[in-house]
CHARMM-style PDB file with segment names, atoms N, HN, CA, C and O in Angstrom:
ATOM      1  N   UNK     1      10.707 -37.828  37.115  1.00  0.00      PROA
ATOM      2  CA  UNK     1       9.501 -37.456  37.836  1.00  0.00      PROA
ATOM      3  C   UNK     1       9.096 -36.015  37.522  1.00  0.00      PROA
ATOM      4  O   UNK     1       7.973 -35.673  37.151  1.00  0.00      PROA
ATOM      5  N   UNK     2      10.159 -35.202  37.718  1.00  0.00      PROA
ATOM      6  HN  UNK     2      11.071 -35.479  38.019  1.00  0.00      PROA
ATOM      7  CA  UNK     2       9.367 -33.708  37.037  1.00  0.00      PROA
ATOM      8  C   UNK     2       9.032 -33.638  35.751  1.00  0.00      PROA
ATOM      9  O   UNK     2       8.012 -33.050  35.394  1.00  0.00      PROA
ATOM     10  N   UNK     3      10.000 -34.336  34.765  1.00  0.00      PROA
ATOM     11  HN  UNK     3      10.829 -34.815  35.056  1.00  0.00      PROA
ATOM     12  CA  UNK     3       9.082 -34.455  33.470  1.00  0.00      PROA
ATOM     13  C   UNK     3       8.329 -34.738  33.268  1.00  0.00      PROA
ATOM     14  O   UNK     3       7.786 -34.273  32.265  1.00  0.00      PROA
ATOM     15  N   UNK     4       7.636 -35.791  34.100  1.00  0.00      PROA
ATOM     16  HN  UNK     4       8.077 -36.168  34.914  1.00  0.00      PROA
ATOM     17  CA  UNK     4       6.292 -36.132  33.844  1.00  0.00      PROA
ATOM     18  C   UNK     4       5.130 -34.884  34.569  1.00  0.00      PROA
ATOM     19  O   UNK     4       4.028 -34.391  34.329  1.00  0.00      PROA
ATOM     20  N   UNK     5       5.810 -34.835  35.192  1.00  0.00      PROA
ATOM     21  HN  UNK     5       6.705 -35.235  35.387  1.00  0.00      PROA
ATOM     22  CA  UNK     5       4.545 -33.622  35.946  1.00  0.00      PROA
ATOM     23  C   UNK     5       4.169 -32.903  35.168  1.00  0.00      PROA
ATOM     24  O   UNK     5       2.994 -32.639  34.913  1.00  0.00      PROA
ATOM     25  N   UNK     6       5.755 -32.207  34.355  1.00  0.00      PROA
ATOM     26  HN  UNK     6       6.709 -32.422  34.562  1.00  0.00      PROA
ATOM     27  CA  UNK     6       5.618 -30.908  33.554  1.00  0.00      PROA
ATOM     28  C   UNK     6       4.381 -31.603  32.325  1.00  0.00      PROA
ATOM     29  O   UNK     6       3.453 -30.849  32.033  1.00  0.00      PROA
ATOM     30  N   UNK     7       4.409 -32.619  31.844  1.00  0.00      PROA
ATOM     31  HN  UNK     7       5.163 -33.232  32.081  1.00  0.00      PROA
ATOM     32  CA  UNK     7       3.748 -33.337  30.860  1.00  0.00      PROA
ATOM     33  C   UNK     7       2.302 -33.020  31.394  1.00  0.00      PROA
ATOM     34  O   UNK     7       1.552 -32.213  30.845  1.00  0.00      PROA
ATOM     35  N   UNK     8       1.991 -33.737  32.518  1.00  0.00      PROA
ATOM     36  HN  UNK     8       2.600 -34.392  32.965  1.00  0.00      PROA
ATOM     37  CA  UNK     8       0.559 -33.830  32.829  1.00  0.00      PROA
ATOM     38  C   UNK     8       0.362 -32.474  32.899  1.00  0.00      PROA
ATOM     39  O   UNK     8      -0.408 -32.191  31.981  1.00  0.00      PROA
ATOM     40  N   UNK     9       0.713 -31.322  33.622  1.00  0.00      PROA
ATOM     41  HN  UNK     9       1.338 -31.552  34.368  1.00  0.00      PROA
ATOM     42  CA  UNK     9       0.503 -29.910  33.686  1.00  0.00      PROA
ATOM     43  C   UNK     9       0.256 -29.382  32.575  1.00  0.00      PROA
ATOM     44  O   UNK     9      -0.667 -28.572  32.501  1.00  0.00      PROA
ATOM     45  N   UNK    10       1.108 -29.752  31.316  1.00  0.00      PROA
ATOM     46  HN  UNK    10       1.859 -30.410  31.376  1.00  0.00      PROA
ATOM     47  CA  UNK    10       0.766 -29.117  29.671  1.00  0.00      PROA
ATOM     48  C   UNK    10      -0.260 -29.729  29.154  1.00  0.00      PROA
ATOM     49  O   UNK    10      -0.769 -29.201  28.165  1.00  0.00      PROA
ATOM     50  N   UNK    11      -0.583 -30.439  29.444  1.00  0.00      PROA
ATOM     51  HN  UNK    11      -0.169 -30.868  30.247  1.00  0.00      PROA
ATOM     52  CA  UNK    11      -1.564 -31.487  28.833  1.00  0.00      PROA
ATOM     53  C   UNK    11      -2.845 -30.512  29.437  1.00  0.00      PROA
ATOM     54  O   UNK    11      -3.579 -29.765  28.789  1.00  0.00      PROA
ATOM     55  N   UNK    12      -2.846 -30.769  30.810  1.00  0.00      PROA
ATOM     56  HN  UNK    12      -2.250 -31.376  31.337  1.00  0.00      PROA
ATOM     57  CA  UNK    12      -4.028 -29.949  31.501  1.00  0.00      PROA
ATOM     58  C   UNK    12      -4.417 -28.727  31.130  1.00  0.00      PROA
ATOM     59  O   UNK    12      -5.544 -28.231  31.120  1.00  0.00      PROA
ATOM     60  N   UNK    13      -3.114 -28.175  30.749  1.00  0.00      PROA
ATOM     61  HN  UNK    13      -2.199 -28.578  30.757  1.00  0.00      PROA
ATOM     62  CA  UNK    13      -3.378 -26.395  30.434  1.00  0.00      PROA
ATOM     63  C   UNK    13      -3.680 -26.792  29.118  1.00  0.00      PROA
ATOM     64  O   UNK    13      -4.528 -25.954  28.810  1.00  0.00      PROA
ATOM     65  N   UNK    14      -3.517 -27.629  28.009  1.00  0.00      PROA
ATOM     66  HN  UNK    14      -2.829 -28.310  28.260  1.00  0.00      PROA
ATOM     67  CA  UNK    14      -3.952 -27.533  26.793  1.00  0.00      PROA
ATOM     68  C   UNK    14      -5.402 -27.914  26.967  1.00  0.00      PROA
ATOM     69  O   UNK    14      -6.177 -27.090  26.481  1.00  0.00      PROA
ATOM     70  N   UNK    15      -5.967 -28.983  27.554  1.00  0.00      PROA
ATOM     71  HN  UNK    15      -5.338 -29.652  27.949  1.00  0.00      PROA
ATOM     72  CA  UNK    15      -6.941 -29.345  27.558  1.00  0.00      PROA
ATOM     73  C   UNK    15      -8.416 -28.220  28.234  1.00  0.00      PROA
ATOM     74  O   UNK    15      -9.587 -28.080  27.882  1.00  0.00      PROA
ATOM     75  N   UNK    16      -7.519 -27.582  29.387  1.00  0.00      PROA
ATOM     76  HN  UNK    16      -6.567 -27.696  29.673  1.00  0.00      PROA
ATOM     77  CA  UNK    16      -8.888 -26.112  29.696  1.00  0.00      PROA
ATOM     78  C   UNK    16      -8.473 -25.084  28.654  1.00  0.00      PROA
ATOM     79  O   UNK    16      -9.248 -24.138  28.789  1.00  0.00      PROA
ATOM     80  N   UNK    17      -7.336 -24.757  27.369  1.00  0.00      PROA
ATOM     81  HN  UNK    17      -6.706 -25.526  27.259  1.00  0.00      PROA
ATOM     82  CA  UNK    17      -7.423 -23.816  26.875  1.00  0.00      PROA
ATOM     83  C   UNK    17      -8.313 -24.118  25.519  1.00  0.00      PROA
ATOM     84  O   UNK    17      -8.836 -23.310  24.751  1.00  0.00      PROA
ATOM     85  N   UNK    18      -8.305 -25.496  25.493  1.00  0.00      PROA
ATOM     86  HN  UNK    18      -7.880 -26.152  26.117  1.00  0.00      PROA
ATOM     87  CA  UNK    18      -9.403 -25.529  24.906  1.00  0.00      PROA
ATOM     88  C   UNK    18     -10.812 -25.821  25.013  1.00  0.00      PROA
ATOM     89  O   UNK    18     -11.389 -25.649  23.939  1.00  0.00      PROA
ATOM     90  N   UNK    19     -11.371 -26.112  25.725  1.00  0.00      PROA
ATOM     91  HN  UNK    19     -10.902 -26.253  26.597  1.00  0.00      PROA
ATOM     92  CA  UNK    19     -12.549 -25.697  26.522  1.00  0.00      PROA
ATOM     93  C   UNK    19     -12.884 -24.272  27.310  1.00  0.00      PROA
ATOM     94  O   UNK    19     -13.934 -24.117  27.934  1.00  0.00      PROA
ATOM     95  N   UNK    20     -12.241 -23.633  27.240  1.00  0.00      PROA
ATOM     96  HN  UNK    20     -11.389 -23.759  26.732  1.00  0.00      PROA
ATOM     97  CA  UNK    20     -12.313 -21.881  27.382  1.00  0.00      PROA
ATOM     98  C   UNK    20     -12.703 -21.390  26.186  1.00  0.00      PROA
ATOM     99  O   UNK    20     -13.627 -20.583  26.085  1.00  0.00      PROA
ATOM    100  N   UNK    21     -11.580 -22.137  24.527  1.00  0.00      PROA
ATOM    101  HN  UNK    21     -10.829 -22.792  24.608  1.00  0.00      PROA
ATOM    102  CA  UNK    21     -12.205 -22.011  23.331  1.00  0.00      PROA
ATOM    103  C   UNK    21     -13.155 -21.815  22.961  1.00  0.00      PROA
ATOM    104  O   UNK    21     -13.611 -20.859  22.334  1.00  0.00      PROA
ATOM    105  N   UNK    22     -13.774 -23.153  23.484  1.00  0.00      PROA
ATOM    106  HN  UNK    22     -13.403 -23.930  23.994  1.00  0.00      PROA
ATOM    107  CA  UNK    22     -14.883 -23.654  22.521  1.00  0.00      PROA
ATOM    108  C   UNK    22     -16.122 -23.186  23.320  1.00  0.00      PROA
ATOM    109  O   UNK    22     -17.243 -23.278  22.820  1.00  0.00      PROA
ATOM    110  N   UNK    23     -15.988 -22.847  24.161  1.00  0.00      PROA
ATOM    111  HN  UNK    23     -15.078 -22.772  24.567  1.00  0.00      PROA
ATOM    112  CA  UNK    23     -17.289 -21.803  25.058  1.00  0.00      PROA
ATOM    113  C   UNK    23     -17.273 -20.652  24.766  1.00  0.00      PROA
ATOM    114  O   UNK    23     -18.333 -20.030  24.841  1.00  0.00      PROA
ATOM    115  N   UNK    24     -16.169 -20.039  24.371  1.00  0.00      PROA
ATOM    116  HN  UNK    24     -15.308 -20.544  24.310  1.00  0.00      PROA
ATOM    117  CA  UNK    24     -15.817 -18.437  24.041  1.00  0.00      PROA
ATOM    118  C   UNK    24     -17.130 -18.759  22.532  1.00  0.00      PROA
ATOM    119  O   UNK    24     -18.186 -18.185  22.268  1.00  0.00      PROA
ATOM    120  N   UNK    25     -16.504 -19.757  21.939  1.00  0.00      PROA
ATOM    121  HN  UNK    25     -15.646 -20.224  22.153  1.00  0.00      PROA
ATOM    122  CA  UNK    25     -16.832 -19.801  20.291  1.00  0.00      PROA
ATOM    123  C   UNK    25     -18.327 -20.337  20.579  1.00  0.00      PROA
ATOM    124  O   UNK    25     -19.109 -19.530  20.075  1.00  0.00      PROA
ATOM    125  N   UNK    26     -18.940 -21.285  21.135  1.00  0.00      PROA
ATOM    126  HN  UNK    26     -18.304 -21.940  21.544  1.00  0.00      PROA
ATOM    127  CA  UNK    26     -20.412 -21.002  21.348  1.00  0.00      PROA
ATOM    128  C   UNK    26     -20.962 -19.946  22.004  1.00  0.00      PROA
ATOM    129  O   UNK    26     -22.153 -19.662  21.882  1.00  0.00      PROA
ATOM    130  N   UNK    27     -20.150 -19.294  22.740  1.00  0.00      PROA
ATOM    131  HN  UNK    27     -19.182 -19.525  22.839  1.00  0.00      PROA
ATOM    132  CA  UNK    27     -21.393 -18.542  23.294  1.00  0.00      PROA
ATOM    133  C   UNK    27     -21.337 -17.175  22.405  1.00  0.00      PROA
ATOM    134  O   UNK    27     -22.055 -16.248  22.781  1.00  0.00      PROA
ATOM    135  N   UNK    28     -20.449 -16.979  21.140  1.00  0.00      PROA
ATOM    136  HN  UNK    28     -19.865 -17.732  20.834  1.00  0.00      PROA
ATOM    137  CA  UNK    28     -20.574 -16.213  20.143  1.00  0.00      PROA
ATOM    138  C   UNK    28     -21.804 -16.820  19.191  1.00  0.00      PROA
ATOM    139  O   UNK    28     -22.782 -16.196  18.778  1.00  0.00      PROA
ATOM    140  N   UNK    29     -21.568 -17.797  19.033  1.00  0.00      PROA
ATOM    141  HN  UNK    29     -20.773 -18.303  19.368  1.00  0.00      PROA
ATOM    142  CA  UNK    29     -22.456 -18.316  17.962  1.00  0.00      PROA
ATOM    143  C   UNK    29     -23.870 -18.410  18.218  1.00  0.00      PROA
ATOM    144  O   UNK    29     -24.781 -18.227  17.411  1.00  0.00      PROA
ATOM    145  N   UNK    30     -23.954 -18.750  19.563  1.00  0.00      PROA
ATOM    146  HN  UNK    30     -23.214 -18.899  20.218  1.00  0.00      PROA
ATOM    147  CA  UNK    30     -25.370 -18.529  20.338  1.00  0.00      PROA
ATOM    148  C   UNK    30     -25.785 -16.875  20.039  1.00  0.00      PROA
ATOM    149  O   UNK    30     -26.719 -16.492  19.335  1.00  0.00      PROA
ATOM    150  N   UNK    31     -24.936 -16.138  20.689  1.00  0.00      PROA
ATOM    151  HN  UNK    31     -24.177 -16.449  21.261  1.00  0.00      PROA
ATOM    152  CA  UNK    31     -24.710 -14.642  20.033  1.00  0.00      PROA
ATOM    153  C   UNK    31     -25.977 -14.401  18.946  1.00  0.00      PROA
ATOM    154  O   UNK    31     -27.143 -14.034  18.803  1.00  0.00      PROA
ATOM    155  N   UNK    32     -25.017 -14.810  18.440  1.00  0.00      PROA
ATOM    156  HN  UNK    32     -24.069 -15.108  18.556  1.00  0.00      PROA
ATOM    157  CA  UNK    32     -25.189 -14.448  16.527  1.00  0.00      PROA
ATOM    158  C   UNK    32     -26.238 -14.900  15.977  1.00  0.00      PROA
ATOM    159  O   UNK    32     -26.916 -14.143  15.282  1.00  0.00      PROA
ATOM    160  N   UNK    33     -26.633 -16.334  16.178  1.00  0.00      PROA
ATOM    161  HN  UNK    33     -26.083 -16.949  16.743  1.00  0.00      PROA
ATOM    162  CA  UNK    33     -27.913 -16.767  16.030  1.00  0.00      PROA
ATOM    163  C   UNK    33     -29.190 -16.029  16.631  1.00  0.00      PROA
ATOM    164  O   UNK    33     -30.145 -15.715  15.920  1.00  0.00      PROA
ATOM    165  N   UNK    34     -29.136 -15.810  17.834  1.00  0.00      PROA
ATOM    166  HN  UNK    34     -28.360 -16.065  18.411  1.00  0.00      PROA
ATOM    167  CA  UNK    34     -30.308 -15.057  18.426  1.00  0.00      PROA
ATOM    168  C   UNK    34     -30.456 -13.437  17.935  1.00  0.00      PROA
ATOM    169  O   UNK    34     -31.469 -12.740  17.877  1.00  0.00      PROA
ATOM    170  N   UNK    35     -29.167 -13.141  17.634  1.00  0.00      PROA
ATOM    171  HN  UNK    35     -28.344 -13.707  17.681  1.00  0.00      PROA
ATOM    172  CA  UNK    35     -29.268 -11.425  17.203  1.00  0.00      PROA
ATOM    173  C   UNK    35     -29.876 -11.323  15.610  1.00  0.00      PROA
ATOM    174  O   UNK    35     -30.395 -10.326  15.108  1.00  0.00      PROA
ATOM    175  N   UNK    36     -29.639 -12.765  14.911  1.00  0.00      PROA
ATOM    176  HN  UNK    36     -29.218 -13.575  15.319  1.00  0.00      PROA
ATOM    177  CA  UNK    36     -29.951 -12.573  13.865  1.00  0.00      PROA
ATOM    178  C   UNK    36     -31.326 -12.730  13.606  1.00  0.00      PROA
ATOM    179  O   UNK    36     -31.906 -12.118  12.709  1.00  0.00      PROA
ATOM    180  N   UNK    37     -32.007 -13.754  14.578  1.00  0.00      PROA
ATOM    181  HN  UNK    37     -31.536 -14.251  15.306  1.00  0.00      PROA
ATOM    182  CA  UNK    37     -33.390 -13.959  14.694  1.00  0.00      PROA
ATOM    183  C   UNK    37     -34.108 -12.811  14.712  1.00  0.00      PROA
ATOM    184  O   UNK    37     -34.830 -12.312  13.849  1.00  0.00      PROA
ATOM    185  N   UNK    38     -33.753 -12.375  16.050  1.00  0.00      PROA
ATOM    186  HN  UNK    38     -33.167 -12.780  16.751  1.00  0.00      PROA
ATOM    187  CA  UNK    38     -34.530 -10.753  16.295  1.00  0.00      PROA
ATOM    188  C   UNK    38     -34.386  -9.846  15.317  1.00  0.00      PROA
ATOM    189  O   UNK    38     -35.353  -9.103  15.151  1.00  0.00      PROA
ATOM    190  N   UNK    39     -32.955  -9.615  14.250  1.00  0.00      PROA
ATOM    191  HN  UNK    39     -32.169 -10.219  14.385  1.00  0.00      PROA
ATOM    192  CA  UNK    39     -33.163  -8.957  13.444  1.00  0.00      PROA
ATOM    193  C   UNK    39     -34.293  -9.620  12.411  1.00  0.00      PROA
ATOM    194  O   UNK    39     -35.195  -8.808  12.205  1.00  0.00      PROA
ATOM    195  N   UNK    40     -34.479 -10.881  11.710  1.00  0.00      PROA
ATOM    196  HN  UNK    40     -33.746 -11.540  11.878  1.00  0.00      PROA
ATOM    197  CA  UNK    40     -35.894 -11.448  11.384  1.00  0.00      PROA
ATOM    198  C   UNK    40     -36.840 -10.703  11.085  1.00  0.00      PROA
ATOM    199  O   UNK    40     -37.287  -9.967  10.205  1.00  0.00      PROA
ATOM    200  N   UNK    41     -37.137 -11.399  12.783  1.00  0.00      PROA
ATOM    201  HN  UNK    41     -36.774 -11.997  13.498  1.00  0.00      PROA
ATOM    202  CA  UNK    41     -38.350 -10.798  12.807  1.00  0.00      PROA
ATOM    203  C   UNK    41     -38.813  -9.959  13.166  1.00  0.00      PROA
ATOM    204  O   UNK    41     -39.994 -10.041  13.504  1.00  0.00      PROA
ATOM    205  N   UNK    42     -38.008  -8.561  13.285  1.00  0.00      PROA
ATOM    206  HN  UNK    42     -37.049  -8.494  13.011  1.00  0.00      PROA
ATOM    207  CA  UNK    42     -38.051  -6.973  13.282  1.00  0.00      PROA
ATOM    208  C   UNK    42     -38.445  -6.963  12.213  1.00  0.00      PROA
ATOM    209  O   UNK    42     -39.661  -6.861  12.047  1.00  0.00      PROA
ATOM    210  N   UNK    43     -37.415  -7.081  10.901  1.00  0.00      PROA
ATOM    211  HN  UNK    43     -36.428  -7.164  11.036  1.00  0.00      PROA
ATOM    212  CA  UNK    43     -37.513  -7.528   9.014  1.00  0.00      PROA
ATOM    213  C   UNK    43     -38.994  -7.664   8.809  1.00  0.00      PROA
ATOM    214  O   UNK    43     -39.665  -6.852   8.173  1.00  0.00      PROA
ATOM    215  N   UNK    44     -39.487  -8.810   9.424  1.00  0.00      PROA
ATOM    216  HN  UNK    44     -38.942  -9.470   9.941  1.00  0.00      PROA
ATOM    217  CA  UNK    44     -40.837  -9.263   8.993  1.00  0.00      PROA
ATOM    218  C   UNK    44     -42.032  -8.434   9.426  1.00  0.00      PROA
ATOM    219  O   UNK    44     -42.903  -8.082   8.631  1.00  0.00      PROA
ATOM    220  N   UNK    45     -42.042  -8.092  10.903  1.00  0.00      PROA
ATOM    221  HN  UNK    45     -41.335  -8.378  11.550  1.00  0.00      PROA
ATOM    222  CA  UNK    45     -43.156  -7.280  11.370  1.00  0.00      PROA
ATOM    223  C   UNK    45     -42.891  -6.026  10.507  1.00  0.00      PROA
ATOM    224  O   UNK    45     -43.956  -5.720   9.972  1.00  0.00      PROA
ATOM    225  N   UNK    46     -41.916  -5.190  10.161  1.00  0.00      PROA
ATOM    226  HN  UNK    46     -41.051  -5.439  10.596  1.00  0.00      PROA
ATOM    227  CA  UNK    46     -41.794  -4.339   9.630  1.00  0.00      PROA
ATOM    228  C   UNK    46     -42.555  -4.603   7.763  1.00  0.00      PROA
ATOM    229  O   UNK    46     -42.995  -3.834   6.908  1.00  0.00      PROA
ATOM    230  N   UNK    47     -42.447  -5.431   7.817  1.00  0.00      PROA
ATOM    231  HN  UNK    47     -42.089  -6.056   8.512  1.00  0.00      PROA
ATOM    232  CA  UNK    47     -42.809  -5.979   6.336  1.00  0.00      PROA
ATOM    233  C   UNK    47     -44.265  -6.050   6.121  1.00  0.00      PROA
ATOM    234  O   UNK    47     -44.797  -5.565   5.122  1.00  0.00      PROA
ATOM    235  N   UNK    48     -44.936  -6.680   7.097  1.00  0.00      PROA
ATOM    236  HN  UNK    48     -44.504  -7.074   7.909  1.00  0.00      PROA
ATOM    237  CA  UNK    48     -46.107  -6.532   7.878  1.00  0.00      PROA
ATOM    238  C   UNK    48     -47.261  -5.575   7.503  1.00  0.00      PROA
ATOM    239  O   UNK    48     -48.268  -5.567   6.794  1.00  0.00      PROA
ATOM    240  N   UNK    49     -46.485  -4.655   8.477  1.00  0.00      PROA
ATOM    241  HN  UNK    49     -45.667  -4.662   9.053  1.00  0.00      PROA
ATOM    242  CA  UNK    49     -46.764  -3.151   8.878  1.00  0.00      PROA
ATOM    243  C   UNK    49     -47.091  -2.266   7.250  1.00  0.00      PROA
ATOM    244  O   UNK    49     -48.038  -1.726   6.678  1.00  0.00      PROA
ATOM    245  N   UNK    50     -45.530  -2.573   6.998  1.00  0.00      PROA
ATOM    246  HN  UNK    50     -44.761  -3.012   7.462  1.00  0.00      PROA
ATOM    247  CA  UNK    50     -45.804  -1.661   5.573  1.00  0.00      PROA
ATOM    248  C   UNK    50     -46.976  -2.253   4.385  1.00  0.00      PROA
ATOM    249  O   UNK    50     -47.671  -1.540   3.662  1.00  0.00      PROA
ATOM    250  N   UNK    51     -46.959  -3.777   4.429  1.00  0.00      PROA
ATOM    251  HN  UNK    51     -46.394  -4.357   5.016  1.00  0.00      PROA
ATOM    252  CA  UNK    51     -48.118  -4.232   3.480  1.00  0.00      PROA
ATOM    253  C   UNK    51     -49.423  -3.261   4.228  1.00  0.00      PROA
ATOM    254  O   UNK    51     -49.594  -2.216   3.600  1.00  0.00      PROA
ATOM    255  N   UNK    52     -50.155  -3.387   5.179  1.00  0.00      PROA
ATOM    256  HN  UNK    52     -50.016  -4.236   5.689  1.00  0.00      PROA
ATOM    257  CA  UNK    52     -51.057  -2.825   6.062  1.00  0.00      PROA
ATOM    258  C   UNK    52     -51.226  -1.427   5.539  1.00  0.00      PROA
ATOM    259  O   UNK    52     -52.209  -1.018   4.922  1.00  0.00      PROA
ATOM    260  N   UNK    53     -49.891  -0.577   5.934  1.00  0.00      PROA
ATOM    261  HN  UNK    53     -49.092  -0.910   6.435  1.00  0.00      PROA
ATOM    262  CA  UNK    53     -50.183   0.913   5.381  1.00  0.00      PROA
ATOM    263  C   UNK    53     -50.144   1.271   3.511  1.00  0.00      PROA
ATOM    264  O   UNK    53     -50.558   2.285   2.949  1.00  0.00      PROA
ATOM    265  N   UNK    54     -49.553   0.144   2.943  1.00  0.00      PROA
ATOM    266  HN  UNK    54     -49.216  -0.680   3.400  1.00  0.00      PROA
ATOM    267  CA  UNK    54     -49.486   0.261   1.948  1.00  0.00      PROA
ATOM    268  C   UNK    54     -51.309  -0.126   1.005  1.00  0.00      PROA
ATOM    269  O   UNK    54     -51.694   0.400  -0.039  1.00  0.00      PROA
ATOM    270  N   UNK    55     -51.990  -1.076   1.772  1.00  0.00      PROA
ATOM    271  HN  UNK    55     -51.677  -1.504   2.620  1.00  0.00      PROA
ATOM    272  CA  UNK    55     -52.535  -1.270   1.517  1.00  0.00      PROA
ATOM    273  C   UNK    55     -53.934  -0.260   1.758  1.00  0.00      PROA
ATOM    274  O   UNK    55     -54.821  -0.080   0.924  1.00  0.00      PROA
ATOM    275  N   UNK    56     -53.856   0.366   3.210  1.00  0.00      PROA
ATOM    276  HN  UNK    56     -53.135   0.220   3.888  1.00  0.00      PROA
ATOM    277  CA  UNK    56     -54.748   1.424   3.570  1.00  0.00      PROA
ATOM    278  C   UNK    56     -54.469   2.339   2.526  1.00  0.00      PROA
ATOM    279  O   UNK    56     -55.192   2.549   1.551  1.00  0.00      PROA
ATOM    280  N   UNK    57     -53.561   2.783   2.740  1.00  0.00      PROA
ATOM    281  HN  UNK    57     -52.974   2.612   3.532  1.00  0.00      PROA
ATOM    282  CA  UNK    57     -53.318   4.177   1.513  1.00  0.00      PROA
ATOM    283  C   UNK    57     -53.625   3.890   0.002  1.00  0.00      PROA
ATOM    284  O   UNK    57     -53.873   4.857  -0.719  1.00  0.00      PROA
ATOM    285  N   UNK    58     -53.624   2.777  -0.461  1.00  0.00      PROA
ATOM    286  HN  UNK    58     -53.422   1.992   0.125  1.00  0.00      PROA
ATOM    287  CA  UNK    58     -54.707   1.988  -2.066  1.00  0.00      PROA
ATOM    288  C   UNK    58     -56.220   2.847  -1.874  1.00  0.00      PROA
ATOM    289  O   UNK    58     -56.882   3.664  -2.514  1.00  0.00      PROA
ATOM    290  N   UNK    59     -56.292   2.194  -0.725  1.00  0.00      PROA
ATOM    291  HN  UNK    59     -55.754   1.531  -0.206  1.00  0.00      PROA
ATOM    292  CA  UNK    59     -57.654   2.358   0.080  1.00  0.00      PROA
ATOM    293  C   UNK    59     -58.032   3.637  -0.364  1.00  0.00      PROA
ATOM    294  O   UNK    59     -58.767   3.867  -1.324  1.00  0.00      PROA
ATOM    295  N   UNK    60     -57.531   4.407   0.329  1.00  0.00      PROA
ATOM    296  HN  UNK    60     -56.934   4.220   1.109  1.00  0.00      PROA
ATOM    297  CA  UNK    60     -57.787   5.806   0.373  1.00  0.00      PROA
ATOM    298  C   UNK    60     -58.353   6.392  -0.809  1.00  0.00      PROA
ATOM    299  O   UNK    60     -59.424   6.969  -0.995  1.00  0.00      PROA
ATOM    300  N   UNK    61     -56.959   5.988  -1.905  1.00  0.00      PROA
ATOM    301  HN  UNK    61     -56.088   5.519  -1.754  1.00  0.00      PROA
ATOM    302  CA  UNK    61     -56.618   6.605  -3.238  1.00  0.00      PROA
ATOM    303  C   UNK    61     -57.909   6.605  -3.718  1.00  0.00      PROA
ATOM    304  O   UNK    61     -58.545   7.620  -4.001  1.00  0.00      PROA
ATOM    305  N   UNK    62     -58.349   5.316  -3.822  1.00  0.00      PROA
ATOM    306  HN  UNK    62     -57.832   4.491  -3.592  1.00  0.00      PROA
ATOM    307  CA  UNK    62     -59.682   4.386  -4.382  1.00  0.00      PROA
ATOM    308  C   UNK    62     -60.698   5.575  -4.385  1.00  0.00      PROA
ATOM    309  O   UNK    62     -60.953   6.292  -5.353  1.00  0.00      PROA
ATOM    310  N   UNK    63     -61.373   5.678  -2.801  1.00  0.00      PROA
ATOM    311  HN  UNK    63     -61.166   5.096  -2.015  1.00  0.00      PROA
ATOM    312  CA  UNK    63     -62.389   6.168  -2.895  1.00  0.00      PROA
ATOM    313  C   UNK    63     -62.380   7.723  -2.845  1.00  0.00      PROA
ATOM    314  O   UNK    63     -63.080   8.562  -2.278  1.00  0.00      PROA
ATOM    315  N   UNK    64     -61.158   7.770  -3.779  1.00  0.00      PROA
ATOM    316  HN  UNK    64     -60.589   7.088  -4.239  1.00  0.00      PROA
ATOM    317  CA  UNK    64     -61.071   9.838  -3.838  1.00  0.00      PROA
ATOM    318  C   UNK    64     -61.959   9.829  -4.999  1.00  0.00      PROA
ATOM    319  OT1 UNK    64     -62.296  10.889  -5.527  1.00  0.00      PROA
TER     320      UNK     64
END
């Protein structure tokens, strides 16, 4: 009878240490995905921006 307990008890503790895992490990990956997005499309508006000023300052040159 206690062996079995001890059984079901290891079993249990294996079974929430891995579901503690695998939430630790999504909610990194969730993480990572969203931080990488925002880095994106920082990347892009910035990309944006510089076509815009790059293109004003043509501008400029032009009509010197």
């Amino acid at each position: 009878m206690a062996l079995e307990l001890k059984r079901k008890t290891k079993d249990g503790f294996t079974l929430i240490d891995s579901l503690i895992g695998l939430t630790i490990i999504s909610l990194f990956s969730l993480f990572y995905i969203g931080i990488t997005h925002q880095m994106n499309d920082q990347i892009d508006q910035s990309q944006k921006t510089l076509k815009v000023e790059r293109k004003h300052y043509e501008d400029l040159l032009r009509n010197e």
